[in-house]
LOLUM-607047 format. One record per atom (N, C-alpha, C): x, y, z. Coordinates in pm, whole numbers, plus 50000, padded with zeros to 5 digits. Example, Ala and Ser with C-alpha at 12.3 -4.5 7.8 and 13.67 -1.06 7.14 Angstrom:
REM residues 2
513194943150780512304955050780513204967050780512854977550708513674989450714512905000350787
***
This chain:
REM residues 439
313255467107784313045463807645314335460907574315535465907582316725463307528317095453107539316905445007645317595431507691317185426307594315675423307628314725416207551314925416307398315275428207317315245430907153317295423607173317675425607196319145420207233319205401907235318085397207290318225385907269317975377707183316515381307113315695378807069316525379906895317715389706897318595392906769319665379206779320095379006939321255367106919320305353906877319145351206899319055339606858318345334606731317915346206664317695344706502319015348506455319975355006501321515347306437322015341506438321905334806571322305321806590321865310606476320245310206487319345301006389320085301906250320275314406194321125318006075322175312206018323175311306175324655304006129324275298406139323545288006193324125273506179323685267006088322665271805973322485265705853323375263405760323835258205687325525254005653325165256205516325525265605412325295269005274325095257105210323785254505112323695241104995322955233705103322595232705217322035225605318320685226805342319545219605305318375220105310317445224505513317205231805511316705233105644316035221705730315065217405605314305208805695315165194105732316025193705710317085179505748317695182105829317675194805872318235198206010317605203606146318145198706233317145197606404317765206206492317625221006514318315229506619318295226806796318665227306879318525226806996319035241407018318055243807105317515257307150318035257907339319415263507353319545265007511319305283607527318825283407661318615295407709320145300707723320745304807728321945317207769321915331307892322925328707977322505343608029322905356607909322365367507961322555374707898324115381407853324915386507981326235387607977326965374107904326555366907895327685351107815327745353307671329115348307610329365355007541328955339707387327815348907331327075338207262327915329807088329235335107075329995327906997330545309507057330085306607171330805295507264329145287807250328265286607201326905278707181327295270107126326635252107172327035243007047326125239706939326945236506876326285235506716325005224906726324355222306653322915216006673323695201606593322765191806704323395174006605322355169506537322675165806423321965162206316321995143806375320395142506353320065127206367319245120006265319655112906222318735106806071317605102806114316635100706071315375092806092315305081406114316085073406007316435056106041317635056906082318165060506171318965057506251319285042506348320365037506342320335022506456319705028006614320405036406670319735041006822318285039706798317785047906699315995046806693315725032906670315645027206598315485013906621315455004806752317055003906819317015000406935315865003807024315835022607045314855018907129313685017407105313185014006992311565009406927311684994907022312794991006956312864973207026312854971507155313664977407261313504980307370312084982107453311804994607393309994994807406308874983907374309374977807287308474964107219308854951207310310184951307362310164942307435309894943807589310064955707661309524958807772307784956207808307124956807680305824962407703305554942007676306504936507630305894918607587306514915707761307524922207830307644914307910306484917508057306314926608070305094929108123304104930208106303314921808005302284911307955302424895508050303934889708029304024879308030304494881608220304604891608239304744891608440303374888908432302424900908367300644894708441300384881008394300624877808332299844860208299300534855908406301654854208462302484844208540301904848208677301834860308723302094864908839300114859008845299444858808756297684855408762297784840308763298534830308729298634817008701298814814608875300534823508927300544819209079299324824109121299014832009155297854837409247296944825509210296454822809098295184811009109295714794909169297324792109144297864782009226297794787009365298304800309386298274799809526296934800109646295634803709537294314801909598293854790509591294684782609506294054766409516294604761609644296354762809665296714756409770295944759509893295754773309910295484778510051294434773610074293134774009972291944766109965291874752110061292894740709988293264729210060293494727910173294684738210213295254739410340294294736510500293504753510374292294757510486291114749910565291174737710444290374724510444290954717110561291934715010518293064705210674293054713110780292984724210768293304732610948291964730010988290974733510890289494736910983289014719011021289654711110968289494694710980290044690711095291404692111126292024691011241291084701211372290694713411342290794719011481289144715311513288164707111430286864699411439287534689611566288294677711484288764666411523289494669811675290184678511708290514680211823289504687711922288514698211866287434698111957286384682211993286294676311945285944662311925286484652912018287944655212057288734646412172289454641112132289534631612017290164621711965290134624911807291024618811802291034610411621289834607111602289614605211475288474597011472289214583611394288264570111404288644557811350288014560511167288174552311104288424551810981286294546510970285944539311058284394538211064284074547411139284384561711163283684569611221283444583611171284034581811037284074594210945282654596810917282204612010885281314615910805281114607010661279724602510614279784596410495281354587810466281574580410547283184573610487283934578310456284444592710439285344597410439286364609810501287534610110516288554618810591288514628110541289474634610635289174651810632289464659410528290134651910446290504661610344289564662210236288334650110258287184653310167287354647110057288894639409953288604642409848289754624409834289634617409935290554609909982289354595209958289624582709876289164572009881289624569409970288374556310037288294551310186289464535610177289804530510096290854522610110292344525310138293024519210203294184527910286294934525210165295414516110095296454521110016296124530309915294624526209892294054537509757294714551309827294864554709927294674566810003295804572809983297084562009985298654564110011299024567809862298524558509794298954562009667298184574809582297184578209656295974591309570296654605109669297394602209764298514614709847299704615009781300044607109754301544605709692301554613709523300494609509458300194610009336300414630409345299174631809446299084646309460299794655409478301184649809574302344655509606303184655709562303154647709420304114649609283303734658709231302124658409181301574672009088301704682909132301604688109282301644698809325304004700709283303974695409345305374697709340306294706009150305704691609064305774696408898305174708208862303714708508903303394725108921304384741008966304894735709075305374745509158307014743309055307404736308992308854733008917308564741508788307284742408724306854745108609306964763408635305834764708735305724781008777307704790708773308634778508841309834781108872310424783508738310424775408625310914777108517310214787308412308984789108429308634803508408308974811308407308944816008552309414828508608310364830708582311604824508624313164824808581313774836308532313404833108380314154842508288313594858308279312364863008392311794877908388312074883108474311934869008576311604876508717312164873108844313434864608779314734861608889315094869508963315494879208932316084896508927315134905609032313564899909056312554909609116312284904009247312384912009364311624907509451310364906109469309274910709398308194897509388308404884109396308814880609282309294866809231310024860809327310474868609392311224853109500310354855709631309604863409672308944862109774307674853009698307154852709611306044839209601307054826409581307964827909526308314809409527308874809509662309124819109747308954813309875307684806209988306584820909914305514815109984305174800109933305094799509797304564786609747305434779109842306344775309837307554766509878306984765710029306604771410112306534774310291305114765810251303994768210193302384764910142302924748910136303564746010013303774733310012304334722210106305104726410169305274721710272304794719310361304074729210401302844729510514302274716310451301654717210364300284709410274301054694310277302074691410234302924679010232303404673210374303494683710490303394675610604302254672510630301024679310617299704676510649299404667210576299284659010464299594643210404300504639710507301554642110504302624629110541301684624910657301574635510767301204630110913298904626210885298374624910736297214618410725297484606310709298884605010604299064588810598299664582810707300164586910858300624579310963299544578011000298634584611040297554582111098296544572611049296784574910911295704558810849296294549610889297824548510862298604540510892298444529511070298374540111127298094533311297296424533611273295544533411236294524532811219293894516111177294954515811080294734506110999295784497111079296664497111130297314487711215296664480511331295944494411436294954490111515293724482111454293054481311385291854480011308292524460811270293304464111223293554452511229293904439711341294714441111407294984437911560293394434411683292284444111642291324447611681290424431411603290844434011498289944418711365290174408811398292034405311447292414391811511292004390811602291924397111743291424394211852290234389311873289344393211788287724392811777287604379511726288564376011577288574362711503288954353811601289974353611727290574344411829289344342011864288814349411926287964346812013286134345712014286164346611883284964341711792285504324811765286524325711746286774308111703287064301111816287354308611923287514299112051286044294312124285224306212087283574303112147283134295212077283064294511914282854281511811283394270811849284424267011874285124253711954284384249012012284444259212156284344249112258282104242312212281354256012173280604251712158280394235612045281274236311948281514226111856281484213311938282384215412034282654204712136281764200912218281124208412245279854205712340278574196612323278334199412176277504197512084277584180912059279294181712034279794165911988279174153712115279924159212248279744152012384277404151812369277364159712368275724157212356275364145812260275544145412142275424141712038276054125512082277384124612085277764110712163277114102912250276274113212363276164109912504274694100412460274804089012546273564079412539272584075812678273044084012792272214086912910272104100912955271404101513064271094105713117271944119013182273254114813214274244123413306275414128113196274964140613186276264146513122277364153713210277194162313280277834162413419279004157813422280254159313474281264149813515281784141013638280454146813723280544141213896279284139813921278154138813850276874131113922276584122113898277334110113860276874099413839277704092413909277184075913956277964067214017277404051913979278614042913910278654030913901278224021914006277204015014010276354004314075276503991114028277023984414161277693969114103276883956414244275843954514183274353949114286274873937614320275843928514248275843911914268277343909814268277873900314322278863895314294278893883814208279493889114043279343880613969280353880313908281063874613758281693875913703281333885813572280393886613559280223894513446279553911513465279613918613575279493929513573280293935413658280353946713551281603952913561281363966713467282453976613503282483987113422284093989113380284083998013256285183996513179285874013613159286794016313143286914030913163287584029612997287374041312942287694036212792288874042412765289724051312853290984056612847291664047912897293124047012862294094041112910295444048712949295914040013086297004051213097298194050113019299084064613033299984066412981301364057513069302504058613056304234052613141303714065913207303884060413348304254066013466305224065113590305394072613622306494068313705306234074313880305124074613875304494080413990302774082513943302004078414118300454082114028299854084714141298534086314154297394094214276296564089714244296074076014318294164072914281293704072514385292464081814339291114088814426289444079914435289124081614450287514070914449286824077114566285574073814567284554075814600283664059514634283584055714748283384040914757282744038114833281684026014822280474024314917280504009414901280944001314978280883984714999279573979515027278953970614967278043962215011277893947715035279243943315067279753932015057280193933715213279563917315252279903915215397281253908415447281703904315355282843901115369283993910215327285453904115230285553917815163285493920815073285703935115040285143944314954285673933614789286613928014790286333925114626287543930514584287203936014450288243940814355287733956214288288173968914390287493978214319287623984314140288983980714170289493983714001290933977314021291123973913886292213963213859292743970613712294233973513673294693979813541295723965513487295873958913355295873946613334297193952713208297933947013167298883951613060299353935513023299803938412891300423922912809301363924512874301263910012883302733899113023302443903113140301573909013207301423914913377299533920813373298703908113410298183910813456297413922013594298423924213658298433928213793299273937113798299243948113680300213958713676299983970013830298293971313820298213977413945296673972413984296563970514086295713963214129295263966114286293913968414316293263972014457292293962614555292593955414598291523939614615291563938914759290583929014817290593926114910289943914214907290113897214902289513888514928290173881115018288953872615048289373859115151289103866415270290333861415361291183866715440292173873415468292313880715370293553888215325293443901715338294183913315390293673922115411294073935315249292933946915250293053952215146294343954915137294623954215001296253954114978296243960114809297583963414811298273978214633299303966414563298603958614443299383948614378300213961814277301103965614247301913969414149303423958114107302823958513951303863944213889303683932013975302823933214038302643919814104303363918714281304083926314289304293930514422303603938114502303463930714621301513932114722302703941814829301293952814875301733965715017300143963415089300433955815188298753957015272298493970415315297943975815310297113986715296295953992015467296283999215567295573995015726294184005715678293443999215585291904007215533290863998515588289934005215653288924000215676287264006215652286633999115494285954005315442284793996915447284893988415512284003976415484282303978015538281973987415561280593988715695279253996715588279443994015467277943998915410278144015015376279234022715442279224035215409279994040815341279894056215263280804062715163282084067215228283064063615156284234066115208285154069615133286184082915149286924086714990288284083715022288724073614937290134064614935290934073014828292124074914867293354078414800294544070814848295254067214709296454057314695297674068514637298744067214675299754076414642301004065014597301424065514536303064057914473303924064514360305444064614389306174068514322307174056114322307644053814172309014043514139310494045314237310144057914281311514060714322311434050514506312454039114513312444034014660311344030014647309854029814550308224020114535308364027314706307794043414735307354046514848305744049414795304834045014932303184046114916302924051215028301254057315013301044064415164299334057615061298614059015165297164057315176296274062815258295324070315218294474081115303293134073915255292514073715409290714073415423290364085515519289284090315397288384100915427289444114315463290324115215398291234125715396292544126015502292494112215590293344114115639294764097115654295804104115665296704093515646296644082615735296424070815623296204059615725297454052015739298604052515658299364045915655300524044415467301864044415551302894047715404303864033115420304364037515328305664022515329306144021715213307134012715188308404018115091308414004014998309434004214918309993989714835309163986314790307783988814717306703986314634307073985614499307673974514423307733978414296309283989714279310543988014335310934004914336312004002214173311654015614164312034016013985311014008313886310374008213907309634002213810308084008913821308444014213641307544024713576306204017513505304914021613565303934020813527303974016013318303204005913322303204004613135302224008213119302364014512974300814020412900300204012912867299264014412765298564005412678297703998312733297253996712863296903986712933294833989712958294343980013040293383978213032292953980213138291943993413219291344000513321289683994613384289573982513468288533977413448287953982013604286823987713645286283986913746285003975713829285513971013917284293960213985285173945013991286173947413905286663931513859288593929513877288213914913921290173914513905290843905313748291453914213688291743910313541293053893613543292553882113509293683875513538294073872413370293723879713273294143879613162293573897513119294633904613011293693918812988292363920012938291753926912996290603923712978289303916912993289713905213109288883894313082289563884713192289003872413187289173863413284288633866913413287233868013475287193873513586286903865313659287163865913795286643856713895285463858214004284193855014002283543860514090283923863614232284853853914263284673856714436285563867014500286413872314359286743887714329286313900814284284933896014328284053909814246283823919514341283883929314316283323943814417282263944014372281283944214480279903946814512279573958314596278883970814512278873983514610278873989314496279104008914516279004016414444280164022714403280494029914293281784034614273281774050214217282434058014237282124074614185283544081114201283714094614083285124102514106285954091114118286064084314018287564078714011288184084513882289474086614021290254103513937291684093313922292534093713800294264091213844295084105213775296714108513859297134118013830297924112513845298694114513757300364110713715301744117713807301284119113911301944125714019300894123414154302004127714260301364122214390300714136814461299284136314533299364148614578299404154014662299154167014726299754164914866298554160114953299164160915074297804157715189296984168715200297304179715155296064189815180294954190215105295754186714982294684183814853293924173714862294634162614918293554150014935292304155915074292754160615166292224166515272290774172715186291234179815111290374189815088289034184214969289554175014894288354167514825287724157514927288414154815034287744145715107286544149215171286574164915239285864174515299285244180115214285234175715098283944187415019284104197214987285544204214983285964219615008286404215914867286354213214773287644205414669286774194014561286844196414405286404186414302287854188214225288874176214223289744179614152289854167614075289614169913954289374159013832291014155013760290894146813730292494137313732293134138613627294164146613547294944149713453295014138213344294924127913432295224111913341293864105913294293174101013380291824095413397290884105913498290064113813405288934122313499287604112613482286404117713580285594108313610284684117313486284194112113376283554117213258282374108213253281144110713246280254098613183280324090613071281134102812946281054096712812282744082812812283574086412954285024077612953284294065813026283244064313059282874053413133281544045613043281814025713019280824017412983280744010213068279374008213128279093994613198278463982913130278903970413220278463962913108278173952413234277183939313126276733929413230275553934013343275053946513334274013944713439274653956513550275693964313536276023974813629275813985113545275123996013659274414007713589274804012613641274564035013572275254045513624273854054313691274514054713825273064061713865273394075913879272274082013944272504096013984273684093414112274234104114170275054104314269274434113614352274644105114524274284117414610275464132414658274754144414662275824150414665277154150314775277844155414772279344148814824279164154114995278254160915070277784163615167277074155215196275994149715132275594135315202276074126815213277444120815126278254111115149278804116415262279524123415252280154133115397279214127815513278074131415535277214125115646277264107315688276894107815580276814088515525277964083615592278974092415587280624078315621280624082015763
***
């Protein structure tokens, strides 16, 4: 009990002194420390007087007022990211679960093979640039967004690690999301490259089938018999006259080398006539194939004669080829595919003239015209081919034998390149195996 009444005295004396004479109590604020008992209680400090409106009180009113505004303004910000950051992930989630469809699937898909017309991201017009420019557009806004959130935050929440772990996540999100565009627009991109490439090929070759059919159509439409064909028909020349004859309506080009082919059936007991004769201004007898009189078949070029050791004269089909080149005027001549005989100085240097006039059955002693009957080929005529080059013997071999239809670069045997006139007609042709028999 002594301690206790002992203390209980020092500190209502204490309370005592320190009221300062003339000094109102209640304006003054004691602080109350415990003491041990042995300490010697003259060494206590005096109590500090603090005003009511004091600057410190103030401060920390303000302090408190501004602590409690700035963590207001963390929840709005830190609720703004979270709803950006559930939008992005939203998107994202859209592209991953799109891609890992598309790769269970096998392939890409093409731009016509989308669900309802449109790509994976769902939210993408089907025109490719609409597409480039409605990604691009997006990847600005997202970006100004994510610049906006940054300048926000800044001035609260620079300082906090929250705050920099979301503008990281955002920042890692966006990126993700902005390569996943970049690599939608390569892919439209080769999409739309193929797709295109795919349109030309189709257009080539849609307009190449239109052609030729165009063309087909024309030759029908032209054609005034019977044989459209380019090898079943054959010129029939019944009489030896002056006025029938057939006309080839192409003309050749300057040559300087050539290959004529035929198909030939004599009915003339003497000889064969004039199977075809080519006529040019100033040179009748540019090139020329005849056989009258007594004279044996013979190759007029410019008017310089090569007798020719052919013997076609007996009623049967027989396939004649003539070969000449300017160079040294060297010739070779094949019946029924095989070499009957060559020889040189024909004409040498001297190049075939164009422009000229291609007459079959007849010998031209003016272009065109002047014919002589007792120069007429009488018999049949078929596949008369010329090629502006000489060919070899295998090739001639081989149309001779039937193994072979090789139509003439210069003059091919066409129904619509051939008019008869005067009374020679185009008949059917027997096939090239019965001539084969026939010779």
């Amino acid at each position: 009990m002594l301690p206790l009444l002992a203390a209980t005295t020092f500190l209502v004396l204490g309370a005592s002194f320190s009221a300062a004479p003339g000094q109102d109590a209640k304006a003054t604020r004691f602080i109350c420390t415990s003491i041990p008992l042995d300490a010697d209680p003259s060494c206590s400090a005096p109590p500090v007087p603090i005003q009511a409106g004091s600057p410190h009180e103030v401060d920390l009113r303000a302090t408190v007022m501004q602590l409690r505004e700035t963590i207001l303004q963390q929840k709005e910000t830190l609720s703004h990211q979270k709803e950006t950051v559930n939008e992005l992930t939203g998107k994202l989630s859209r592209c991953e679960s799109a891609q890992k469809e598309a790769k269970s699937k096998g392939s890409r898909r093409k731009p016509f093979d989308r669900p309802n017309g449109k790509d994976t991201m769902g939210d993408l017009p089907r025109d490719h640039s609409k597409v480039v420019d409605h990604l691009g557009r997006t990847i600005q806004s997202l970006k100004d967004r994510l610049g906006s959130l940054e300048q926000q935050a800044r001035p609260d929440l620079s300082n906090q690690a929250l705050s920099g772990d979301l503008r990281e996540q955002l920042q890692r999100k966006l990126g993700e999301l902005e390569s996943q565009l970049l690599n939608k627009v390569s892919e439209l991109e080769d999409e739309k490259y193929v797709l295109l490439n795919e349109t030309a090929a189709h257009r080539y070759k849609t307009e190449s089938v239109l052609n030729a059919l165009h063309e087909r159509v024309t030759e029908l439409e032209k054609g005034n018999t019977a044989f459209k064909a380019p090898d079943d028909f054959k010129v029939s020349l019944p009489l030896q006259t002056n006025y029938l004859y057939a006309k080839i309506k192409k003309s050749l080009p300057e040559m300087y080398a050539f290959t004529v082919c035929m198909w030939i059936r004599s009915r003339s007991s003497a000889g064969i006539g004039t199977p075809f004769s080519y006529a040019v201004a100033g040179q009748s007898n540019e090139i020329v194939f005849i056989e009258w009189g007594k004279n044996p078949i013979e190759l007029l070029i410019n008017d310089k004669v090569a007798p020719l050791p052919l013997t076609i004269n007996d009623g049967k089909w027989h396939h004649i080829c003539i070969t000449w080149t300017t160079r040294d005027g060297m010739w070779e001549a094949y019946e029924d595919g095989q070499l009957r005989g060559t020889g040189e100085n024909l004409a040498p240097w001297h190049p075939i003239k164009a422009g000229g006039v291609l007459i079959l059955g007849q010998e031209q002693d003016a272009v065109g015209g002047r014919f002589d009957a007792t120069q007429a080929f009488v018999g049949e005529l078929s596949h008369f081919n010329i090629w502006d080059h000489i060919l070899t013997a295998d090739v001639i071999r081989s149309i001779a034998n039937c193994s072979a239809n090789l139509a003439g670069n210069v003059i091919p045997w066409i129904d619509n390149n051939v008019d008869a006139f005067g009374g020679a007609n185009k008949l059917p042709l027997e096939t090239c195996q019965e001539r084969l028999v026939s010779s």
